[in-house]
C-alpha beads as a LAMMPS data file, in Angstrom:
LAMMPS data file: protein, C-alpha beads

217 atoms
216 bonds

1 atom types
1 bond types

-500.0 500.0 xlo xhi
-500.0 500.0 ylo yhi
-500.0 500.0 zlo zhi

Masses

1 110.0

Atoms # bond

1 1 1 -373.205 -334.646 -451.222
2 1 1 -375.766 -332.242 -449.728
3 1 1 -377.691 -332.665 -446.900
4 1 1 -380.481 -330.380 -447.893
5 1 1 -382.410 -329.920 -450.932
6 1 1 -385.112 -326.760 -450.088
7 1 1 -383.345 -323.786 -447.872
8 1 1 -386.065 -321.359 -445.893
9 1 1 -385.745 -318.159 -445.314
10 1 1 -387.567 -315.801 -442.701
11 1 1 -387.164 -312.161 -443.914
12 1 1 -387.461 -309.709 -441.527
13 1 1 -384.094 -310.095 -439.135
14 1 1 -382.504 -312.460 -441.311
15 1 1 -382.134 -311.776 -444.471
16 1 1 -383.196 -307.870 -444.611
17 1 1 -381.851 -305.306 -441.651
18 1 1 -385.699 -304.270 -440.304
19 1 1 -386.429 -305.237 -436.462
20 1 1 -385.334 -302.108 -435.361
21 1 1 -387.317 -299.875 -437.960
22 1 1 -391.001 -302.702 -437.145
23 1 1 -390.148 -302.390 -433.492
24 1 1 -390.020 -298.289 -433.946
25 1 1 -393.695 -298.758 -436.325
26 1 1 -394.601 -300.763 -433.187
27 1 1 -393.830 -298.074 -430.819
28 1 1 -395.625 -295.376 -433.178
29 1 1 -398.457 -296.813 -433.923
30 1 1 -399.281 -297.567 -429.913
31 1 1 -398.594 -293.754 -429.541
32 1 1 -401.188 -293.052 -432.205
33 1 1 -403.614 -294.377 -430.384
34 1 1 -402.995 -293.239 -427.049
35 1 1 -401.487 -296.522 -425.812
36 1 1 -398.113 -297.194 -423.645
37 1 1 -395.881 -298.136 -426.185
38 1 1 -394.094 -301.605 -425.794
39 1 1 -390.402 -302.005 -424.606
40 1 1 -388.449 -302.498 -427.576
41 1 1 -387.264 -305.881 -425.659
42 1 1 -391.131 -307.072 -426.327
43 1 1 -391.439 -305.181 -429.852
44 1 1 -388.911 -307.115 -431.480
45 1 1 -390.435 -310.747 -429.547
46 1 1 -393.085 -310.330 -431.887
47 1 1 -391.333 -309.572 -435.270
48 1 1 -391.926 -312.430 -437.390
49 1 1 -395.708 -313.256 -435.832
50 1 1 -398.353 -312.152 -438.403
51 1 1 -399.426 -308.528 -437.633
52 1 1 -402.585 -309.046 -435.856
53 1 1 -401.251 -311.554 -433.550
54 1 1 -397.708 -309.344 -432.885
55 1 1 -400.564 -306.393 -432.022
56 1 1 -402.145 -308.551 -429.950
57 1 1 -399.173 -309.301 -427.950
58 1 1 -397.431 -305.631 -427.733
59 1 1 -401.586 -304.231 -427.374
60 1 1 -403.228 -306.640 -424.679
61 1 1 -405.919 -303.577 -423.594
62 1 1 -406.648 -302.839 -427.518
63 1 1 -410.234 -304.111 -428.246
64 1 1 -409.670 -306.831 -431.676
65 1 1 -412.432 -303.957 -433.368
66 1 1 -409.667 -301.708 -433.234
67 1 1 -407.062 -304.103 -434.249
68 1 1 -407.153 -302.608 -438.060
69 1 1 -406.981 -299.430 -436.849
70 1 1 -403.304 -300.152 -434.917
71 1 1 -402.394 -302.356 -438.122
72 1 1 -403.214 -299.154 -440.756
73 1 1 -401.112 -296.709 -438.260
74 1 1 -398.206 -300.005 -437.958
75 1 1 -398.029 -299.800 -441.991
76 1 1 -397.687 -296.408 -442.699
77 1 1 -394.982 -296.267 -440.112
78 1 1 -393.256 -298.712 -441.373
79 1 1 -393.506 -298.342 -445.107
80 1 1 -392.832 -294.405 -444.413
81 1 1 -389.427 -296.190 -444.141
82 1 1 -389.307 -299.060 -445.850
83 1 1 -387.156 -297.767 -449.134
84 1 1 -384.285 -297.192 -446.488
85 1 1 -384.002 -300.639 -444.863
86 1 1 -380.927 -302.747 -446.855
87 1 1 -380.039 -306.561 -446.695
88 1 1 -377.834 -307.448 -444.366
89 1 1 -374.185 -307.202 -445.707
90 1 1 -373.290 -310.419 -448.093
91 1 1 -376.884 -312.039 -448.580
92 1 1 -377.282 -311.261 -452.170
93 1 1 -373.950 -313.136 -452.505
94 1 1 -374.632 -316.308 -450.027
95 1 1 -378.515 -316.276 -452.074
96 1 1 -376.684 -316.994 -455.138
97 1 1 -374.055 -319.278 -454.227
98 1 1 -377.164 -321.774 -452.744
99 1 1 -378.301 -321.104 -456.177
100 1 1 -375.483 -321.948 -457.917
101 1 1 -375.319 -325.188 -455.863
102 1 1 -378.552 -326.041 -456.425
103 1 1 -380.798 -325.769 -453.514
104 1 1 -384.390 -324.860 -454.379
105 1 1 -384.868 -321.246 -452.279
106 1 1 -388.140 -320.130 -450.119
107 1 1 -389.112 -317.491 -448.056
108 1 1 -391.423 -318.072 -444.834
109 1 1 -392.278 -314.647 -443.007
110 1 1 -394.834 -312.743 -441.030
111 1 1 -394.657 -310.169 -443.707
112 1 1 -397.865 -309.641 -445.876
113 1 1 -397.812 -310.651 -449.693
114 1 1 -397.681 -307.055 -450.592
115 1 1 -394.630 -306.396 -448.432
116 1 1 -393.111 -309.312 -449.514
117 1 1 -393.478 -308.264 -452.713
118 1 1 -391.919 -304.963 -452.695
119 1 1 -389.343 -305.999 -450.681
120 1 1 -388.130 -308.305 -453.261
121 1 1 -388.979 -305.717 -455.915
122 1 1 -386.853 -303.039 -454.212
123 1 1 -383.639 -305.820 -454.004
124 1 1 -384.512 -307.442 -457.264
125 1 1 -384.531 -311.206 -455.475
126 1 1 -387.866 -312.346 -456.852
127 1 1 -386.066 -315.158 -459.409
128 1 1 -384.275 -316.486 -456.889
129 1 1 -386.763 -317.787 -454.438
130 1 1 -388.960 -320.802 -456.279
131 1 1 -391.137 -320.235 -453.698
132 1 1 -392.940 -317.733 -450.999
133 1 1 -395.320 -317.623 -447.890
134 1 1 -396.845 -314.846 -446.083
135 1 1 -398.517 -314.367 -442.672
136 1 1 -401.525 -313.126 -444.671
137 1 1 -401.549 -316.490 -446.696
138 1 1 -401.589 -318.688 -443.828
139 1 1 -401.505 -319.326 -440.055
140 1 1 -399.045 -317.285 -438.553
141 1 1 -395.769 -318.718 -436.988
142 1 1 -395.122 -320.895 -435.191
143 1 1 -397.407 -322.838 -436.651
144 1 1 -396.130 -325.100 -439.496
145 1 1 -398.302 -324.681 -442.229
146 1 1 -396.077 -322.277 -443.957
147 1 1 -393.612 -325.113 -444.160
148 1 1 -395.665 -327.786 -444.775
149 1 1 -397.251 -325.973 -448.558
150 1 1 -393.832 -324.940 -449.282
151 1 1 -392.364 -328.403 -448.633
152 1 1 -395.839 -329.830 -450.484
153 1 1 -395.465 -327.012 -453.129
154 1 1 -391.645 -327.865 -454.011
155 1 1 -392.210 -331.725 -453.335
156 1 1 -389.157 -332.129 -450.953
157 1 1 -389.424 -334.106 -447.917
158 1 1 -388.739 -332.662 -444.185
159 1 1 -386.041 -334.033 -443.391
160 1 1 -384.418 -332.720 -446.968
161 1 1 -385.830 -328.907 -445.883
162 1 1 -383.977 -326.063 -444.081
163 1 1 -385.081 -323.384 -442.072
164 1 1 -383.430 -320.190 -441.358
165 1 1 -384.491 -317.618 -438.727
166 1 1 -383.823 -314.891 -436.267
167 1 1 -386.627 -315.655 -434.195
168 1 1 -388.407 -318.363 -431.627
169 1 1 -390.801 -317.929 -434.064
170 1 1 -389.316 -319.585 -436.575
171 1 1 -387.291 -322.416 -434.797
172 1 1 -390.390 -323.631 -433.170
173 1 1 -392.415 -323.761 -436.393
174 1 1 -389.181 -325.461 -437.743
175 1 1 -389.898 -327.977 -435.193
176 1 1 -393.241 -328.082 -435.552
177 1 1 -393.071 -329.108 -439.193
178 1 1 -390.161 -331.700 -438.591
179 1 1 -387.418 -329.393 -440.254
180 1 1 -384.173 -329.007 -439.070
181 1 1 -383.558 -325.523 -438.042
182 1 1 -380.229 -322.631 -437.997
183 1 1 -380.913 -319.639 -436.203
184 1 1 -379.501 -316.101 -436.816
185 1 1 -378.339 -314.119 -433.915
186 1 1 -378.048 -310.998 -435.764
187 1 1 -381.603 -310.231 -435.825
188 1 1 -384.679 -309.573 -433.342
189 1 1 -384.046 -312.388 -430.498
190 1 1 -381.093 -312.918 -428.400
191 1 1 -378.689 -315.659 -428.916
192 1 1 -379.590 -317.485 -425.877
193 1 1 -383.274 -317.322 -426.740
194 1 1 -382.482 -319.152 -429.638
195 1 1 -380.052 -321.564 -428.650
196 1 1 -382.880 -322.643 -425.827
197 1 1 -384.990 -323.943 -428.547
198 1 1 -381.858 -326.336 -429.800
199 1 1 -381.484 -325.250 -433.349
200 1 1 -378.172 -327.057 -435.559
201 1 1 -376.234 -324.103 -435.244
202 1 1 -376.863 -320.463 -433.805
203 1 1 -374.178 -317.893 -436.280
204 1 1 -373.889 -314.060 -435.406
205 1 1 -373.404 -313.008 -438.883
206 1 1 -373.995 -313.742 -442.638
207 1 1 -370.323 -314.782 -443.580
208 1 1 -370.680 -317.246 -440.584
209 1 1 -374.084 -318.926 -442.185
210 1 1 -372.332 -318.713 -445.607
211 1 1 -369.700 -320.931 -443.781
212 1 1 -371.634 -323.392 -442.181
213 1 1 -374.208 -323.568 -445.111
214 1 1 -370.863 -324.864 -447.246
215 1 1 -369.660 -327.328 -445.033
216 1 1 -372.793 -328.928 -443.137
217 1 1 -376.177 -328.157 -446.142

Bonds

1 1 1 2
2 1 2 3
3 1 3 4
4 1 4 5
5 1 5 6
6 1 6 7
7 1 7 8
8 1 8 9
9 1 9 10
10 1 10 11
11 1 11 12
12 1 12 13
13 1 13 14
14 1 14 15
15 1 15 16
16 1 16 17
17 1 17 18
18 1 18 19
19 1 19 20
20 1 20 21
21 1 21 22
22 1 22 23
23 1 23 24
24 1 24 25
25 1 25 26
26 1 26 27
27 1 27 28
28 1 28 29
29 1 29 30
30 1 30 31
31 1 31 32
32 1 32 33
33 1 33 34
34 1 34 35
35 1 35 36
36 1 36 37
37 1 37 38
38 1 38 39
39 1 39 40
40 1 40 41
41 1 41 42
42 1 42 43
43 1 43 44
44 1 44 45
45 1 45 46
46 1 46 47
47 1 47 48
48 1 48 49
49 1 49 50
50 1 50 51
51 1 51 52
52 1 52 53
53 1 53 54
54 1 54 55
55 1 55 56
56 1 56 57
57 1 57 58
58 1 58 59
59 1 59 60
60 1 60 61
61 1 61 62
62 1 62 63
63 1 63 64
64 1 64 65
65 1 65 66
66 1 66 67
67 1 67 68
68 1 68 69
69 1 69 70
70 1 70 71
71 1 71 72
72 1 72 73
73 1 73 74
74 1 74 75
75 1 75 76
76 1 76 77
77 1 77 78
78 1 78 79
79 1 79 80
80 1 80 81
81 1 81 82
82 1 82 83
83 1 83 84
84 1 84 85
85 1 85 86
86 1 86 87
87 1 87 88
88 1 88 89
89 1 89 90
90 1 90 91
91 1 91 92
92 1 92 93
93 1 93 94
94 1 94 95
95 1 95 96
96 1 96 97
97 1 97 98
98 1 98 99
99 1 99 100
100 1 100 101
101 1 101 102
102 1 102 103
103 1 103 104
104 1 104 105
105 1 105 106
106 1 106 107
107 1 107 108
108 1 108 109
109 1 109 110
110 1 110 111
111 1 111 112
112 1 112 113
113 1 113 114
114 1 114 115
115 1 115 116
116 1 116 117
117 1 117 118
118 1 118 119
119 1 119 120
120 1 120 121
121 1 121 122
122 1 122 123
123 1 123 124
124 1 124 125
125 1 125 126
126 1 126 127
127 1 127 128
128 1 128 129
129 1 129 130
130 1 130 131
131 1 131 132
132 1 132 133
133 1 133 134
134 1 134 135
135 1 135 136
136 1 136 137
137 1 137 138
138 1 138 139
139 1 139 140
140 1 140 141
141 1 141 142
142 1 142 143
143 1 143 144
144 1 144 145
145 1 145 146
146 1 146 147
147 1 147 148
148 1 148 149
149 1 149 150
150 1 150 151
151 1 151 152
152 1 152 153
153 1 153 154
154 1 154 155
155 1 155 156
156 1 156 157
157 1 157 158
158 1 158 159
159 1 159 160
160 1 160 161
161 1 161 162
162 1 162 163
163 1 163 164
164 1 164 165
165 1 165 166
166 1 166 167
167 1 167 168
168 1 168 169
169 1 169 170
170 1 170 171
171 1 171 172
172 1 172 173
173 1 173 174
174 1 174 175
175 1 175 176
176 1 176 177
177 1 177 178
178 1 178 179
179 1 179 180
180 1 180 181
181 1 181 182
182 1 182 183
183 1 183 184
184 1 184 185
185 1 185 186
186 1 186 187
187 1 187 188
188 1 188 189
189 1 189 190
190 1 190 191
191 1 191 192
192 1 192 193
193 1 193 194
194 1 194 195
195 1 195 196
196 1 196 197
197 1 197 198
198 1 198 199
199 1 199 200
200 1 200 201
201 1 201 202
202 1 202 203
203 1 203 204
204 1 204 205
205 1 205 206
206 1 206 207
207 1 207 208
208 1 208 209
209 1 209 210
210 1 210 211
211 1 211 212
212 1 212 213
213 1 213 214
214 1 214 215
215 1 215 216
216 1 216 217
């Protein structure tokens, strides 16, 4: 009997290999504009925030009227890239096993529609998520609304929904929208900044969320 009837993902960090190449787009785009770049420590804290609110963190002294400027430079950093990044090893395979079981699939992320979209174009995953939010669709994490219209969308309860993360980010907004939360060590936040925020499980790779997916969702 499952315990779970919608799984969400985040993207960035937990499904697809790409803190390190958004906290280098970070770091460029703050040179760009003749700005002290951020530690990478900070870049990755705000992977999985929308972009204006991650520039507003790693770009305190920026003035908001140039915050489009720092997102245009952030973009063609990162997409300069983009067709390199992979999945991390064995998601394709744990994506359609949860299929296979059953479980309705959704993706949550601080990602804009349009790299959403050719993200999942690139990996050819856009049947098997029955549903998607962006940061550029609604409030960025950790907010809950993301998981709220998704929950609304696929008309499953919280306490039947999932979330899956590699951030703060996304546990709190997990908690936030009364969902039950695993996070993923592998990506941009440390294990013991996710274990402080008391998700069901923390698991340092994909074969170990496969695992605990099969026994305990």
């Amino acid at each position: 009997m499952r315990n779970f009837d919608l799984v969400v993902f985040d993207w960035d960090g937990t499904l697809m290999d790409s803190a390190a190449a958004i906290a280098h787009a970070i770091s460029a785009a703050s040179l760009d504009l003749e700005l002290t770049p951020p530690t990478e420590e900070r870049a990755r804290h705000v992977i999985g925030l929308g972009l204006y609110e991650a520039l507003r963190h790693v770009a305190p002294d920026l003035p908001p009227e140039r915050y489009p400027e720092m997102a245009d430079c952030y973009q063609r950093h990162y997409f300069s890239c983009q067709r390199e990044l992979a999945l991390f090893p064995g998601v394709e395979s744990l994506l359609a096993r949860l299929a296979e079981r059953g479980f309705q699939l959704a993706v949550a992320t601080g990602k804009s529609r349009q790299g959403l979209d050719a993200a999942l174009d690139n990996f050819n995953l856009r049947a098997r998520f029955h549903a998607l939010r962006c940061a550029d669709q609604c409030r960025s994490k950790p907010h809950p609304q993301m998981l709220l219209e998704l929950m609304r969308e696929r008309r499953v309860p919280s306490e039947r929904t999932l979330m899956i993360g590699d951030t703060t980010h996304d546990l709190e907004m997990a908690r936030n929208a009364g969902v039950a939360a695993v996070g993923v060590c592998y990506g941009a936040h440390t294990a013991s900044a996710l274990r402080a925020d008391s998700p069901l499980a923390c698991v340092g790779s994909v074969a170990e969320l496969d695992a605990w997916l099969e026994r305990n969702a």
